[in-house]
C-alpha positions as CSV (number, residue, x, y, z in Angstrom):
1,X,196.8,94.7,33.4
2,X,193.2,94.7,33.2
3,X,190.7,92.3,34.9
4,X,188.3,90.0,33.2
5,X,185.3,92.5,34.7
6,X,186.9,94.9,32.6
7,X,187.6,93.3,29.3
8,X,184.1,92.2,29.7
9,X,182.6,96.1,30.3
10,X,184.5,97.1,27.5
11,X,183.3,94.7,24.7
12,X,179.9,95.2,26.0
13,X,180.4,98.7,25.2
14,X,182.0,98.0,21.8
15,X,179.4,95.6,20.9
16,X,176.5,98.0,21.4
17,X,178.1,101.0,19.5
18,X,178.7,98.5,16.6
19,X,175.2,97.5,16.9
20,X,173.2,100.6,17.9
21,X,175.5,103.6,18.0
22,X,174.5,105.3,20.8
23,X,171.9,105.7,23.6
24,X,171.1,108.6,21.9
25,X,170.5,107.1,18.7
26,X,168.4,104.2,20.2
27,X,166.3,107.3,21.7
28,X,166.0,109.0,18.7
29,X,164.8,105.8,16.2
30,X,162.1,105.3,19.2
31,X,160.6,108.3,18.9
32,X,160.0,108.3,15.2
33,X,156.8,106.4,13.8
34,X,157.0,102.8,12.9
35,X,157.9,102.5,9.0
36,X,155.0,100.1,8.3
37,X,152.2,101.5,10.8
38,X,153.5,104.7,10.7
39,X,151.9,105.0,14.5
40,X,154.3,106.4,16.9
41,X,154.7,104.5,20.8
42,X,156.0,100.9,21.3
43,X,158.4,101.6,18.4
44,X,162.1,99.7,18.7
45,X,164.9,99.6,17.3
46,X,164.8,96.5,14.8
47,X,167.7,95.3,13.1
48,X,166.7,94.2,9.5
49,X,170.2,92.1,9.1
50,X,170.4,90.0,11.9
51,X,172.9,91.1,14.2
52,X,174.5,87.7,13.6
53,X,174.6,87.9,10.4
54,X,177.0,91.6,10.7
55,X,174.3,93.5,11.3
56,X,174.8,96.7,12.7
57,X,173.3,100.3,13.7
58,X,173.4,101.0,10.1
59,X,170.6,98.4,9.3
60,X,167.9,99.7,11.9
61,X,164.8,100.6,10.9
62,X,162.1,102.2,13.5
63,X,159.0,99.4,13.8
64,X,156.6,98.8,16.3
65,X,157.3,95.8,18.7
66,X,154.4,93.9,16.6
67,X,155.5,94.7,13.4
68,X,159.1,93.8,14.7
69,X,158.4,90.5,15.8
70,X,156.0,89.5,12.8
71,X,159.4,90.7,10.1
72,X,161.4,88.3,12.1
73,X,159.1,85.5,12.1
74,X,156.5,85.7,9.3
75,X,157.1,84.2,6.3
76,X,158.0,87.0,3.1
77,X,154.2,86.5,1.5
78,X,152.5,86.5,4.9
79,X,153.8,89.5,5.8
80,X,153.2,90.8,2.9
81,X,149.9,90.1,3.0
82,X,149.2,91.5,6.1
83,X,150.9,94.5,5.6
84,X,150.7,95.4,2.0
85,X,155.1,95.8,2.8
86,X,157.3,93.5,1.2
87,X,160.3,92.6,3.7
88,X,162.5,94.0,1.1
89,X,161.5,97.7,1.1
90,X,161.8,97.9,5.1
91,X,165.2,96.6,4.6
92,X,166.1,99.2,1.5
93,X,164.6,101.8,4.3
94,X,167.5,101.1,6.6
95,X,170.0,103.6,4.6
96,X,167.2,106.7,5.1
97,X,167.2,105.9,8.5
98,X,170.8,106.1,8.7
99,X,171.4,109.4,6.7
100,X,168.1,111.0,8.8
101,X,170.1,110.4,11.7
102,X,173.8,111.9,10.0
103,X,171.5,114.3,9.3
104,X,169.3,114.8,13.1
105,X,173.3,114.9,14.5
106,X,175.3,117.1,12.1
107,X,176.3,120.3,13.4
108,X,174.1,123.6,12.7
109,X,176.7,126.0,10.4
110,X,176.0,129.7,10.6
């Protein structure tokens, strides 16, 4: 029977493959240029469907911590406006980011 320390490790691991993959993938999304800035450094890994909401590594786009933080909490026209980016289109670029990295780990065929 396993102990509650263990159950516990093993969700933890569960829950962050459902949500980023792997440490690999996290790794890989941070070295890549933020989607609006395109400036590489301080990029994350930022869910654009809330983890809450079923979000998971699928709907990760690469965005510097700023960037990050203002798609969570600016409102659509504001960061719009400071961006010239709807919300919308970083959300739509989740499924590039997703092949890129089916892509970055599909084996090389001779």
């Amino acid at each position: 029977m396993k102990t509650t320390q263990q159950r516990r490790k093993e969700r933890k691991k569960e829950r962050f493959a459902r949500q980023f993959h792997s440490k690999e993938r996290v790794a890989w999304v941070q070295s890549l240029p933020c989607h609006v800035t395109h400036k590489k450094g301080n990029v994350v890994n930022a869910h654009v469907k809330s983890r809450g909401s079923g979000g998971t590594y699928k709907d990760i786009v690469p965005l510097d911590w700023a960037v990050h933080t203002d798609f969570d909490t600016m409102p659509e026209d504001k960061f719009e406006q400071k961006y010239r980016y709807t919300k919308e289109l970083v959300r739509k670029a989740a499924w590039f980011y997703d092949k890129a990295w089916e892509i970055h780990v599909m084996p090389q065929e001779h």
